[in-house]
C-alpha positions as CSV (number, residue, x, y, z in Angstrom):
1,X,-1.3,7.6,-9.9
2,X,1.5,9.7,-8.7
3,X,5.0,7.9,-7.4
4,X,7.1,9.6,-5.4
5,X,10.7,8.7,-4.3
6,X,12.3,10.3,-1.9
7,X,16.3,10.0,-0.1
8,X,17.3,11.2,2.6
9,X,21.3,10.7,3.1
10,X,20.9,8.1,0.3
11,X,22.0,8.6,-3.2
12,X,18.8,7.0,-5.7
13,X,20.5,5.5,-8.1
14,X,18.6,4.3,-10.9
15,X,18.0,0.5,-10.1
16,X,16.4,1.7,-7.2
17,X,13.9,3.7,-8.6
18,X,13.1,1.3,-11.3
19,X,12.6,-1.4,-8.9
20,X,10.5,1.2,-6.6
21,X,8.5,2.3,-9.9
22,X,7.9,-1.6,-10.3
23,X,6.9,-2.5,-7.0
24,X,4.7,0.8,-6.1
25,X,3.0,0.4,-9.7
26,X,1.5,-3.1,-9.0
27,X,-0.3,-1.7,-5.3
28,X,-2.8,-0.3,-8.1
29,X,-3.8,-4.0,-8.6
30,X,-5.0,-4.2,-5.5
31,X,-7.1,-0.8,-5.2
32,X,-7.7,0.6,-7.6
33,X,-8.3,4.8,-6.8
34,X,-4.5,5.4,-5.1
35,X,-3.9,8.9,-5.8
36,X,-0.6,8.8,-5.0
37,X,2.3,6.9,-3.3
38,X,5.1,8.1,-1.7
39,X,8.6,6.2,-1.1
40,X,10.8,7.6,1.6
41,X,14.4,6.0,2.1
42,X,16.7,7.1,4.7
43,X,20.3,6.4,5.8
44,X,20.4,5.8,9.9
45,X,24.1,4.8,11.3
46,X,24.6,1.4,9.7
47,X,20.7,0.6,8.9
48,X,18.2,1.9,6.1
49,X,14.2,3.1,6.6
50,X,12.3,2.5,4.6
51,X,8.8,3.7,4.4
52,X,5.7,3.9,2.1
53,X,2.9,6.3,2.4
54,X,-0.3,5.4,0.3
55,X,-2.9,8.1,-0.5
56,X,-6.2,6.8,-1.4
57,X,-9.8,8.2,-2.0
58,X,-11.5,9.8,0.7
59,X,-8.3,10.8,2.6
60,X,-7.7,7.1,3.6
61,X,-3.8,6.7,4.0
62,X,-2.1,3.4,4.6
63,X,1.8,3.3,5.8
64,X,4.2,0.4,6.3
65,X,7.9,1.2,7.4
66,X,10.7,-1.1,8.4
67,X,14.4,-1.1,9.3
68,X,17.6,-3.3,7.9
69,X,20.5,-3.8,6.2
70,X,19.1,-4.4,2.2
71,X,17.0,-1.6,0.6
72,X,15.8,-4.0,-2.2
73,X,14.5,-6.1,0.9
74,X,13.0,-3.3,2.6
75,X,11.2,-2.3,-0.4
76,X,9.7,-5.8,-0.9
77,X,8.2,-6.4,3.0
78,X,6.9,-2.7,2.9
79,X,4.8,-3.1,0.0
80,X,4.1,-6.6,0.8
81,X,2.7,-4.9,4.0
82,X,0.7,-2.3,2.2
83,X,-0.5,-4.6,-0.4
84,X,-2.3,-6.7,2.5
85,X,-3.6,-3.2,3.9
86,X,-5.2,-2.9,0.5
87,X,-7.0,-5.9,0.7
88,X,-8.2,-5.9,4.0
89,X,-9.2,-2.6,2.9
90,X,-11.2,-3.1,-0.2
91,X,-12.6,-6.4,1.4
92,X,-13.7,-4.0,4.7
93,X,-15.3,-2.0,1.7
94,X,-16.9,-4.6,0.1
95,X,-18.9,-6.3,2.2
96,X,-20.0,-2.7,4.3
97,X,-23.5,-2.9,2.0
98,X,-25.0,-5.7,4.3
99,X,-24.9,-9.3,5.0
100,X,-28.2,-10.4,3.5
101,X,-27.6,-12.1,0.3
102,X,-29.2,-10.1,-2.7
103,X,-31.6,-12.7,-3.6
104,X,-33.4,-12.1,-0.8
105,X,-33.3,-15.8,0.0
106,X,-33.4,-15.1,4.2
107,X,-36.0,-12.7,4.5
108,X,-39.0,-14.1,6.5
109,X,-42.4,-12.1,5.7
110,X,-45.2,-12.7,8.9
111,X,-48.9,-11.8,8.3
């Protein structure tokens, strides 16, 4: 799994980054084939962007961006947001084979 930060009329300083590595490395807890996740923070007047762009198997990508005043914030709610995406996601996955329970307990045979 690939992480990659990116600023845009912010300077990274190294707490962020480390907190980003932190927060982005525990999405693969949730899902487990992320290919790669990329963290974009931008500067706008007197707010910061934030937005994360996960890259899954089979070209699935999930994003989650928000706006305010606290990047350590903004990092938190956005990969809460993609963390539930994941979920939802793997769930979706999950139960896709069929709803009949594997021991075949409601099949009806007629002769």
């Amino acid at each position: 799994m690939q992480i990659l930060v990116t600023g845009r009329h912010v300077d990274l300083t190294d707490d962020i980054r480390n907190y980003i590595d932190q927060k982005a490395g525990r999405l693969s807890k949730y899902y487990d084939r992320i290919h790669e996740i990329e963290v974009v923070l931008d500067h706008e007047s007197e707010q910061f962007k934030a937005e994360i762009i996960v890259r899954v198997d089979h070209k699935h990508t999930f994003v989650a961006s928000l706006t305010g005043p606290d990047t350590f914030a903004l990092i938190d709610v956005i990969t809460d947001k993609v963390e539930r995406q994941l979920r939802d996601y793997k769930e979706k996955k999950k139960n896709h084979k069929g709803a009949s329970p594997a021991d075949g307990a409601g099949t009806e045979i007629t002769e």
